[in-house]
C-alpha positions as CSV (number, residue, x, y, z in Angstrom):
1,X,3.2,22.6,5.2
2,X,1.3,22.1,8.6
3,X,-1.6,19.7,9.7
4,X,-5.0,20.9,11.3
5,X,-6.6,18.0,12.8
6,X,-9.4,17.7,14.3
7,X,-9.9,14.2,15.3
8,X,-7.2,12.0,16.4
9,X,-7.4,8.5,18.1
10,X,-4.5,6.0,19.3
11,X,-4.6,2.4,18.3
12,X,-2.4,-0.6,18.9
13,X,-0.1,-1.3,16.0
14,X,-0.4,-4.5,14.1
15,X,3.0,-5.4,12.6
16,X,5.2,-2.4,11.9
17,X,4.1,1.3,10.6
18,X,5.9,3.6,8.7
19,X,5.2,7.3,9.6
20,X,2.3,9.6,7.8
21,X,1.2,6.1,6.1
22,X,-2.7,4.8,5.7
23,X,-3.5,2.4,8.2
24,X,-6.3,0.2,8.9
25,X,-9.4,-0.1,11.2
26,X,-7.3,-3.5,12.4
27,X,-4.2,-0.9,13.4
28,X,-2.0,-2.2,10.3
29,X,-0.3,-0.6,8.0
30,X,-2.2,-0.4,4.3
31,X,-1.0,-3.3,1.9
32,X,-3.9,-3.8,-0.8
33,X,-4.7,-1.1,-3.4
34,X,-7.9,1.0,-2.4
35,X,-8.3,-0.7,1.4
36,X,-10.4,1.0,3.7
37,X,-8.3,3.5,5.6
38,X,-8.8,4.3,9.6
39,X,-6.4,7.1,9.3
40,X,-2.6,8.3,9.0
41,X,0.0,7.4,11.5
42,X,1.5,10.4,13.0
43,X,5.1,8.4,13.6
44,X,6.8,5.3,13.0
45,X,5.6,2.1,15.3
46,X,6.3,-1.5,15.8
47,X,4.2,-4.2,16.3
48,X,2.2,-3.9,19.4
49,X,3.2,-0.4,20.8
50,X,0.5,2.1,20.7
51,X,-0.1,4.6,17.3
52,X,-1.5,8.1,17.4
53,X,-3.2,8.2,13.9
54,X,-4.7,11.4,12.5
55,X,-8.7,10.7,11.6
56,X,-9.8,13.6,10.2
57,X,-8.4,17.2,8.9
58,X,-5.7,18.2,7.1
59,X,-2.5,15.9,7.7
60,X,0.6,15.4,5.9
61,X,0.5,12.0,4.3
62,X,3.7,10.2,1.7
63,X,2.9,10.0,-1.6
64,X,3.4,7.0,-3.9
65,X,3.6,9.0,-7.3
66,X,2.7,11.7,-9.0
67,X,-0.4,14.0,-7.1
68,X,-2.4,16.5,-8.1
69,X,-4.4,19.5,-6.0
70,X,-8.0,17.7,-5.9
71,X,-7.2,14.4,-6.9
72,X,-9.2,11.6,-4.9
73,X,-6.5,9.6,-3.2
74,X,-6.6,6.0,-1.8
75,X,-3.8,4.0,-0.4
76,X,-1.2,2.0,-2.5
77,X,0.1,-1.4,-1.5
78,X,2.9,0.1,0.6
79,X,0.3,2.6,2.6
80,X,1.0,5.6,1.0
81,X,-1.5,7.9,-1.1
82,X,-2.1,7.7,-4.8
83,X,-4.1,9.1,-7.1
84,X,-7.8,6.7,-6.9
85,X,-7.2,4.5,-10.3
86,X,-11.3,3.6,-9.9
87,X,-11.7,0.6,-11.6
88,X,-13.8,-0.3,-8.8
89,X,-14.1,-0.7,-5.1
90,X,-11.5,1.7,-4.3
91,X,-11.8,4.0,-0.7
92,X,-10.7,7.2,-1.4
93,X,-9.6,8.3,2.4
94,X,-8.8,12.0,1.6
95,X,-8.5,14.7,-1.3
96,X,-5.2,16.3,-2.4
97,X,-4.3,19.8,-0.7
98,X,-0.7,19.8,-2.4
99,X,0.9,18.2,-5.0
100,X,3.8,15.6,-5.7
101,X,5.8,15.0,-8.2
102,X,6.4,11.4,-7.6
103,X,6.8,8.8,-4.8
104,X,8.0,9.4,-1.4
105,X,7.3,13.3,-0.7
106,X,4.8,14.5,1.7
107,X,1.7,16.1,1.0
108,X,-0.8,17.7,2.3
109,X,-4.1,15.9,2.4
110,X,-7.6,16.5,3.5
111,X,-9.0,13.1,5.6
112,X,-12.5,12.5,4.9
């Protein structure tokens, strides 16, 4: 599996960030179900040290259960991407490229 970005930015990290997790337009790591999503951390990052995030493209991103080709995917309350539950006021950030059978596995997403 291989990303293809095409836009990438660097932010100042807001607490710590696991790596190829949702993060915010406030450079923190995704902790509510359906937040609005700046992009995908490339790496791991601690609070205050800069954070290349991938914007848009294709990017590898962790899964927090089971994903399917096409599904609409929004972040979980741990930053990963699930499956969009839409019961209402959800971001879906990016569509499923690959598929996971469960938590924890990377993926390959397409970043809206």
């Amino acid at each position: 599996m291989e990303s293809n970005v095409i836009l990438s930015d660097t932010v100042e990290a807001s607490g710590a960030i696991a790596a190829r997790r949702a993060v915010t337009f406030a450079g923190a790591q995704a902790t509510t179900l359906g937040e609005k999503v700046f992009g995908i951390s490339d790496t791991n990052a601690n609070d205050g040290e800069p954070l290349a995030l991938s914007v848009m493209g294709f990017v590898m991103v962790q899964s927090g259960g089971p994903i399917s080709p096409g599904d609409d995917l929004v972040a979980d309350t741990q930053g990963r991407a699930v499956v969009n539950p839409a019961v209402g006021g959800e971001y879906v950030f990016a569509e499923a490229v690959g598929a996971a059978s469960g938590a924890d596995q990377l993926i390959k997403a397409l970043l809206r």
